[in-house]
C-alpha positions as CSV (number, residue, x, y, z in Angstrom):
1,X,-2.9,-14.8,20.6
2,X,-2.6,-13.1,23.7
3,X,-4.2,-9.7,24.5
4,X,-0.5,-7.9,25.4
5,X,0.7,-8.6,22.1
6,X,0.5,-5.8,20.0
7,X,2.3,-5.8,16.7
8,X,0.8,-3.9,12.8
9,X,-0.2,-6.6,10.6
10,X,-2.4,-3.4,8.6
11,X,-5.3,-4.1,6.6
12,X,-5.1,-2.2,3.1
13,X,-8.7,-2.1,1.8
14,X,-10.5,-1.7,5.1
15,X,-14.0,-1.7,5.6
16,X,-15.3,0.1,8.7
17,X,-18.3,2.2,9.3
18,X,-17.0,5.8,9.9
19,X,-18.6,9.1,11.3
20,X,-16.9,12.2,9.6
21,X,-17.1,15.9,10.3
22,X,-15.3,18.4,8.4
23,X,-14.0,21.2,10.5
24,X,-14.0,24.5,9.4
25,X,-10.4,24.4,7.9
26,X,-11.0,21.5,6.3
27,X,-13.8,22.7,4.1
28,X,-11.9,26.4,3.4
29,X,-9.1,23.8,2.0
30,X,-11.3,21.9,-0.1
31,X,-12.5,24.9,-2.1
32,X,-8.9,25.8,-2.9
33,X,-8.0,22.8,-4.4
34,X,-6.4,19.8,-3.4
35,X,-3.2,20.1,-1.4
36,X,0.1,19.7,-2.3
37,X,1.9,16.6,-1.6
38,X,5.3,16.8,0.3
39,X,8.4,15.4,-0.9
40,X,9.8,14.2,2.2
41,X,12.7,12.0,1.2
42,X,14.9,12.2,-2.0
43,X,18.0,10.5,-0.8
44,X,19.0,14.3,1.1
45,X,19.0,14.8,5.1
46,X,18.1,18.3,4.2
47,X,15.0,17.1,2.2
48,X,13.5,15.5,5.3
49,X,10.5,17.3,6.6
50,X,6.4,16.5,7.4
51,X,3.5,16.9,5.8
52,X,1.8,20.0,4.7
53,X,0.0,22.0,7.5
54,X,1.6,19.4,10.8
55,X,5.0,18.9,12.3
56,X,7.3,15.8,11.1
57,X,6.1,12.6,13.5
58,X,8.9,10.3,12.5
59,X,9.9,8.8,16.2
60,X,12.2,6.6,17.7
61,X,10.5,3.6,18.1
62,X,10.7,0.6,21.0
63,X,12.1,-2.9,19.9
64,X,9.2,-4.9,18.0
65,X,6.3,-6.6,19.6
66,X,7.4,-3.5,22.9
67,X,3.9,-3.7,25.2
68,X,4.5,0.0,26.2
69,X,1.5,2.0,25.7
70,X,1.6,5.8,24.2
71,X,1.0,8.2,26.7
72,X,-3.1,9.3,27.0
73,X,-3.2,12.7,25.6
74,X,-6.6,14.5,24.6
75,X,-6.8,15.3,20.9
76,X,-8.7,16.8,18.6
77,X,-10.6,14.0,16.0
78,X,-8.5,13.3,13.6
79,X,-10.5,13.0,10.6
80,X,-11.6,16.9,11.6
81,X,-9.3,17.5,8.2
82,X,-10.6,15.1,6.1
83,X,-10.5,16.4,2.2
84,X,-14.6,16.6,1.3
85,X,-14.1,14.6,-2.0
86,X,-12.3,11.8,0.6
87,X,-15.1,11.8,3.0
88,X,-17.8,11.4,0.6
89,X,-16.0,7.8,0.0
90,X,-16.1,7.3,3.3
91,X,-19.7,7.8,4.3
92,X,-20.7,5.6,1.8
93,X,-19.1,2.6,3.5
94,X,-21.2,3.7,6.0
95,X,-24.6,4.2,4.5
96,X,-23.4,0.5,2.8
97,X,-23.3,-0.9,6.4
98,X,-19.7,-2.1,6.8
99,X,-19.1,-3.4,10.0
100,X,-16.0,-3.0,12.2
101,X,-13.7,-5.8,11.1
102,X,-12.2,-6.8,14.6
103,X,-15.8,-7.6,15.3
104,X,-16.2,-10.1,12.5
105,X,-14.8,-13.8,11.6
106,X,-12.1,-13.9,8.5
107,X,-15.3,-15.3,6.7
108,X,-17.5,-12.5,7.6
109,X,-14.6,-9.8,7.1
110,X,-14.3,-11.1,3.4
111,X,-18.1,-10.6,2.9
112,X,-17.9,-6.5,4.1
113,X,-18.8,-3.6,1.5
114,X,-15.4,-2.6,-0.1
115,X,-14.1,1.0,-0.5
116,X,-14.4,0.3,-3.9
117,X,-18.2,-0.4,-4.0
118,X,-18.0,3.2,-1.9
119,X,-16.4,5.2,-4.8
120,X,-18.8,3.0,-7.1
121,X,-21.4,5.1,-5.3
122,X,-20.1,8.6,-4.8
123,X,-20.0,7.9,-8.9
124,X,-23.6,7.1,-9.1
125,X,-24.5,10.1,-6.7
126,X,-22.8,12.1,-9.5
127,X,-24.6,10.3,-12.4
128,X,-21.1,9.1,-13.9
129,X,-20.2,6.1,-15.3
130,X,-19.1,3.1,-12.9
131,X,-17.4,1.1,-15.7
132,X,-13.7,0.3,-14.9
133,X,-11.0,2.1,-16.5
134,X,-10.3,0.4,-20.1
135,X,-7.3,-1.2,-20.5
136,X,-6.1,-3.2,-24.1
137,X,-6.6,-6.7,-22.2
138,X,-7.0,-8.1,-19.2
139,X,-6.2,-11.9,-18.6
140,X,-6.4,-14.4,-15.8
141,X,-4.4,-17.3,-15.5
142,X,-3.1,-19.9,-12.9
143,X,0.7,-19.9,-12.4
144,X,3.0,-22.1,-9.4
145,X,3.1,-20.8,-6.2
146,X,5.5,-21.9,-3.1
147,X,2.9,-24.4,-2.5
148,X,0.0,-25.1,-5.4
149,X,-0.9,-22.6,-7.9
150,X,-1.9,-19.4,-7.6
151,X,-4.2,-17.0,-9.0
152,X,-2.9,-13.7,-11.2
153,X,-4.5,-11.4,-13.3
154,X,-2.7,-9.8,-16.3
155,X,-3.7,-6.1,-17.3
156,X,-2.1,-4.5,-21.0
157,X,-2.1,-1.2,-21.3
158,X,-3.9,0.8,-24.1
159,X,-0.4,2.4,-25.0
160,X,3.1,1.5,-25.0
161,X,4.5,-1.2,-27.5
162,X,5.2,-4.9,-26.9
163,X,8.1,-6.1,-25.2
164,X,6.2,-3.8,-22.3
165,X,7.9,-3.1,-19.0
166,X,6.3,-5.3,-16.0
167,X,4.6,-4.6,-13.0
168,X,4.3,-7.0,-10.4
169,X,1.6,-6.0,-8.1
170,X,0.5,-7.1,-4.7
171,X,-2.9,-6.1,-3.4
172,X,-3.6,-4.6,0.2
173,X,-5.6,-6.6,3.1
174,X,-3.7,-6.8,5.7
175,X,-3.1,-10.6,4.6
176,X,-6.1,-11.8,5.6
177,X,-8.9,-9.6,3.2
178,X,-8.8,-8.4,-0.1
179,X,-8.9,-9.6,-3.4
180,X,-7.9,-8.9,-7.0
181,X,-11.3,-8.2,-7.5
182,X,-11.7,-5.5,-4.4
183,X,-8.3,-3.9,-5.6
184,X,-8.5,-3.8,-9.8
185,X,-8.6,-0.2,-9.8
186,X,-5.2,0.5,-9.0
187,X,-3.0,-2.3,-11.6
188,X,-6.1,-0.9,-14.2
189,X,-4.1,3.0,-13.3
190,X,-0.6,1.7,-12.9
191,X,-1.0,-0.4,-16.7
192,X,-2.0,2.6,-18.4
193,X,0.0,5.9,-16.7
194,X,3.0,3.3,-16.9
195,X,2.6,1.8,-20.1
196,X,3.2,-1.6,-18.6
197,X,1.6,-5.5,-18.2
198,X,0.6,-5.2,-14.3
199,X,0.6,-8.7,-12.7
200,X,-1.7,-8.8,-9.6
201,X,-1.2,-11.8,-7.6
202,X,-3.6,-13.7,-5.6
203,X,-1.4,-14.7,-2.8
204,X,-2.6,-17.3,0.3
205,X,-4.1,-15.6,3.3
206,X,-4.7,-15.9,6.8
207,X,-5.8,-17.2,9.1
208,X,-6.2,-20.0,6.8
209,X,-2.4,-19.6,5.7
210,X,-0.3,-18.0,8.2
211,X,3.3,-16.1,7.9
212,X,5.5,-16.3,5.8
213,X,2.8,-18.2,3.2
214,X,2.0,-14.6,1.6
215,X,5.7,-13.4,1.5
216,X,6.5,-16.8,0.1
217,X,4.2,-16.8,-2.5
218,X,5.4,-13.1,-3.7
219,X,8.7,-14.5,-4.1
220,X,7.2,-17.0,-6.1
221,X,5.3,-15.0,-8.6
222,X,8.1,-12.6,-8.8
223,X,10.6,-15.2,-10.2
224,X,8.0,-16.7,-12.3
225,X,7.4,-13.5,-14.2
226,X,11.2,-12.9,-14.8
227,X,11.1,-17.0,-16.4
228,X,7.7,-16.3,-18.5
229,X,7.4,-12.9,-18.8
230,X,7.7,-12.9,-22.8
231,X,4.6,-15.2,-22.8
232,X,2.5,-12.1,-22.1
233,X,4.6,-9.9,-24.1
234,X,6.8,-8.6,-21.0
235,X,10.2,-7.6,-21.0
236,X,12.2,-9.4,-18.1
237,X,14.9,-7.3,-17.9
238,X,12.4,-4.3,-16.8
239,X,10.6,-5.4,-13.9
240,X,9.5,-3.5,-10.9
241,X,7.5,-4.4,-7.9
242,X,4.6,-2.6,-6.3
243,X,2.6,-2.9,-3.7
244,X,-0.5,-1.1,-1.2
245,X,-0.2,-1.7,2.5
246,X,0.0,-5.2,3.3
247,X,0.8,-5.6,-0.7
248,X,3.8,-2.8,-0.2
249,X,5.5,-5.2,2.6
250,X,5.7,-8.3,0.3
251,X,6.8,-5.7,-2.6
252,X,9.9,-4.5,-0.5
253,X,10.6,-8.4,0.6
254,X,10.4,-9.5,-2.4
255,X,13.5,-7.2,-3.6
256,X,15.2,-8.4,-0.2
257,X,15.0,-12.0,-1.1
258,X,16.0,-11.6,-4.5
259,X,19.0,-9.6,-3.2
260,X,20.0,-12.2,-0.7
261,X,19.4,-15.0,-3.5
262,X,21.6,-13.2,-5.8
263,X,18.3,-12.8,-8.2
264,X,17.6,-10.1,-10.7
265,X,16.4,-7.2,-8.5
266,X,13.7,-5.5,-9.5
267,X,14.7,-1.8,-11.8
268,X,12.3,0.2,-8.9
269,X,9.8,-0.4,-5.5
270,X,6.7,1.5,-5.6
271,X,5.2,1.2,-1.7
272,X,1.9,2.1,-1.0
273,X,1.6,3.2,2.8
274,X,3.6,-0.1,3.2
275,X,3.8,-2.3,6.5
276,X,7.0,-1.1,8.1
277,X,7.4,-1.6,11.6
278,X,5.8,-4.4,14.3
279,X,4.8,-1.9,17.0
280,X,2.1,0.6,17.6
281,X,3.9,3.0,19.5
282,X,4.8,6.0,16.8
283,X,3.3,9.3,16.9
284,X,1.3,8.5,14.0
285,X,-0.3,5.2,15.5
286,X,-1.1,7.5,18.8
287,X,-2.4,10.6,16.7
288,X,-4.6,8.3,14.2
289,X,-5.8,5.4,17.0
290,X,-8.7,6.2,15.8
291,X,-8.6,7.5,12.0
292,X,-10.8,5.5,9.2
293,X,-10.5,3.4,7.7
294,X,-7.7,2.0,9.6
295,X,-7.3,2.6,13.3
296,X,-5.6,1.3,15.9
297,X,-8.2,-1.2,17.0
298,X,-7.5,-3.8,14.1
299,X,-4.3,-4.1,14.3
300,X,-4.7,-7.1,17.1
301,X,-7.2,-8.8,15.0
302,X,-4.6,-8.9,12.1
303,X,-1.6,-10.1,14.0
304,X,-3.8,-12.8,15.3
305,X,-4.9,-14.1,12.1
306,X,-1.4,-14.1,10.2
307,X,1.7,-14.4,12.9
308,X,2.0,-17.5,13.7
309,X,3.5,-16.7,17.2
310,X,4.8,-13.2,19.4
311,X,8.4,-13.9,17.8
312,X,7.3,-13.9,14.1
313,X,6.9,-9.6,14.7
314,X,10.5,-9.5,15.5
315,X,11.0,-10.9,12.0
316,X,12.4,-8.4,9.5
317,X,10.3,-9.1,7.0
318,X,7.4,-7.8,9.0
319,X,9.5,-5.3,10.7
320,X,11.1,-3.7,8.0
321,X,13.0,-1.2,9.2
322,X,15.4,-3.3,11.1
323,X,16.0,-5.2,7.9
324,X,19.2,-5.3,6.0
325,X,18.0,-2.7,3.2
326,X,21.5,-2.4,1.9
327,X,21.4,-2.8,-2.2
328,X,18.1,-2.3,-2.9
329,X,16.7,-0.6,-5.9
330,X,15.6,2.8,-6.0
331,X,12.3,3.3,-4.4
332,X,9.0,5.2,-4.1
333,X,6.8,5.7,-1.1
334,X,3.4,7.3,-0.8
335,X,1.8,7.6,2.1
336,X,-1.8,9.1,3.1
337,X,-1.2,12.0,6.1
338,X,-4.5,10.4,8.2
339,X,-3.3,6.9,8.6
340,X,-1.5,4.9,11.5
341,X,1.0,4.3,8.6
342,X,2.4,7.7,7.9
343,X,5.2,7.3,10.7
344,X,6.4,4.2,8.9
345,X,6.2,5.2,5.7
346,X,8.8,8.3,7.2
347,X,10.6,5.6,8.9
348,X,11.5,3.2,6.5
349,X,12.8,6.1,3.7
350,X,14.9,7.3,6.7
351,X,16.5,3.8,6.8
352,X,16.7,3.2,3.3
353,X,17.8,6.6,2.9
354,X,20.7,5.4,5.5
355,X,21.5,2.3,3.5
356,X,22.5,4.7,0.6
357,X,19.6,3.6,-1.7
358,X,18.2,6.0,-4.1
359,X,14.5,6.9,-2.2
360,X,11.9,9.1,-2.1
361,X,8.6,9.8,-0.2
362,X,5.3,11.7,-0.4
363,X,2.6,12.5,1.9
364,X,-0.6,13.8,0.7
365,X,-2.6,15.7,2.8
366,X,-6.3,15.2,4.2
367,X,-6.6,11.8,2.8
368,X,-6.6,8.4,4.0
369,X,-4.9,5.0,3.6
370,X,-6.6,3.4,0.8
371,X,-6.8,6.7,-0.9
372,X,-4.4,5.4,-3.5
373,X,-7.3,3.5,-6.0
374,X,-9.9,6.1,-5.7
375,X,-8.9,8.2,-8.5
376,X,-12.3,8.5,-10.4
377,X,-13.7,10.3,-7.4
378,X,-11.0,11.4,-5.2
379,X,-8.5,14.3,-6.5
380,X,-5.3,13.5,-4.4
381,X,-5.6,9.6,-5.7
382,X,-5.6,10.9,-9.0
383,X,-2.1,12.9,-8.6
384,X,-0.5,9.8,-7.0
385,X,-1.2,7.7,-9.9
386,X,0.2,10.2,-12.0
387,X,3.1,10.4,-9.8
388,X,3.9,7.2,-9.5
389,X,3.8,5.7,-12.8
390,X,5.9,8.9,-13.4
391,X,8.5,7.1,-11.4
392,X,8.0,3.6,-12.8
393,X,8.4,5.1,-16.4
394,X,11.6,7.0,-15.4
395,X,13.1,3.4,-14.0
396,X,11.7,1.6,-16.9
397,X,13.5,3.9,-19.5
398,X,16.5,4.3,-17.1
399,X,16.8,0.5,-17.2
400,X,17.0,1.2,-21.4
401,X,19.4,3.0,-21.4
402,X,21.7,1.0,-19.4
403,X,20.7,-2.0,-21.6
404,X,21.8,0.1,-24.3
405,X,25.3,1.1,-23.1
């Protein structure tokens, strides 16, 4: 694909080697605690504001695929404010010898140290168990894709009671890596804090299966849960859809298609610092060119492997916000502060928050994208979980109660 072409295909569970220092700040922070997350969006204009500590960098942003280049400006590093329990994950992946991905084949990329191997060894630094966290039963199984079958893997929750609410879940990788191997911490938090069945899906990826083959295969696996989801003692009528970067763009398409087919939509949208927008030209993409574990200098590698051509950015279900968002279910976005993604996380509330949909966003500060699973060993990840299966329980037991009117 050719070099001017610059569009965000992000990877969600990035491995890259990364060189942290804490700044001063930073480390005064991390002895008073973790900071508090801002609620940036709850369907109010007046609620609209940044995150803790730094200005608001929502922007107005070029048409998709724009080749204009931010202005050069000379700032500070941007992981200076790096949470300490967050940048102990990260030098792991460094002392594990994870490579930069744009310098690797899909093949090699796929064969990286994970974060979660990282957080497996900030746990053994702190003699703690690296055991998973225990769910009643997890299950794998082979169900029809939009072309073949396709892998999924079934968590139960220790509590709750059968019919359980559903969670469709789609992993992060920027549709090329990851795995749901690499990513079964986060269905493991999201069965238990929502007493729910998570279904992670294994859906195609690139280069070896270019767009729309992942978005395709979402809707599949979507539809196929509402048809079967008894046979794992789900309750169709309570679905929702959730998703982690790449993951969190085929989460919000999958409500779009069912919309537009006149489906079931799902009761609520749980995005993970989700794909929004096809250009790199928002503030956060120009303060964080050079964050970790995502920066700026993947993002090429990415579109190459799964657009097929420079049009496909232009398509709304990579670029989000100019999508028709009208009608969609209520929905919750997290986003990390130090990530290219925090602008578009902003962005895309904004427009659902236009479209009159019920939406709300949080930014936590001094972490990173892929902070999300790292609950065991990272503070902020493990007040997002709570947070967000907060939401999925309040849309499961809102979806009750209209059942019951």
């Amino acid at each position: 694909m050719p070099g001017h072409f610059r569009t965000v295909l992000v990877l969600s569970f990035i491995t890259f080697p990364v060189a942290i220092g804490c700044n001063k700040s930073a480390s005064e922070r991390d002895k008073s605690g973790p900071p508090t997350p801002q609620d940036t969006y709850a369907n109010r204009p007046d609620d609209r504001e940044g995150a803790r500590g730094s200005s608001s960098v929502t922007s107005a942003r070029p048409n998709p695929g724009a080749t204009s280049e931010p202005a050069t400006t000379t700032q500070k590093d941007p992981m200076g404010d790096v949470d300490k329990d967050m940048k102990a994950v990260l030098d792991e992946l460094v002392t594990l010898g994870a490579k930069p991905i744009e310098s690797l084949t899909p093949a090699e990329a796929r064969k990286q140290p994970t974060l979660a191997k990282a957080v497996e060894a900030v746990l053994k630094t702190k003699n703690e168990s690296t055991a998973p966290e225990e769910v009643a039963k997890v299950q794998n199984r082979t169900i029809p894709g939009a072309s073949g079958s396709l892998p999924v893997r079934i968590y139960t929750p220790k509590d709750g009671k059968a019919p359980y609410p559903v969670v469709v879940y789609f992993h992060g990788g920027g549709f090329v890596i990851g795995t749901n191997d690499s990513y079964d911490a986060t269905p493991r938090g999201l069965a238990n804090g929502a007493e729910a069945v998570v279904v992670s899906v294994e859906y195609r990826k690139a280069p070896e299966n270019k767009f729309p083959a992942a978005h395709d295969d979402a809707y599949a696996a979507y539809t196929w849960v509402l048809k079967n989801a008894g046979s794992f003692a789900g309750d169709p009528k309570k679905v929702a859809v959730a998703g982690e970067s790449a993951g969190g763009n085929l989460a919000a398409n999958v409500a779009i298609e069912a919309r537009d087919k006149q489906q079931p939509l799902p009761v609520h949208l749980l995005l993970v610092y989700p794909i929004a927008s096809s250009n790199m030209t928002s503030e956060a993409y120009v303060k964080y060119a050079t964050a970790k574990p995502l920066n700026r200098a993947m993002m090429d590698w990415f579109t190459d492997k799964y657009l097929r051509t420079p049009a496909d950015a232009k398509d709304p279900r990579i670029d989000l916000i100019h999508a028709n968002l009208v009608g969609l279910p209520p929905t919750t976005i997290i986003n990390a502060e130090i990530d290219p993604l925090f602008s578009d996380g902003k962005e895309l509330a904004k427009k659902l928050d236009d479209a009159k949909v019920e939406v709300k966003q949080k930014t936590y500060s001094g972490v990173t994208h892929e902070f999300f699973s790292m609950g065991a060993v990272v503070g902020d990840a493990k007040d997002a979980m709570k947070y967000a299966t907060g939401e999925l329980k309040d849309a499961f037991a809102k979806g009750k109660e209209a059942r019951n009117d």
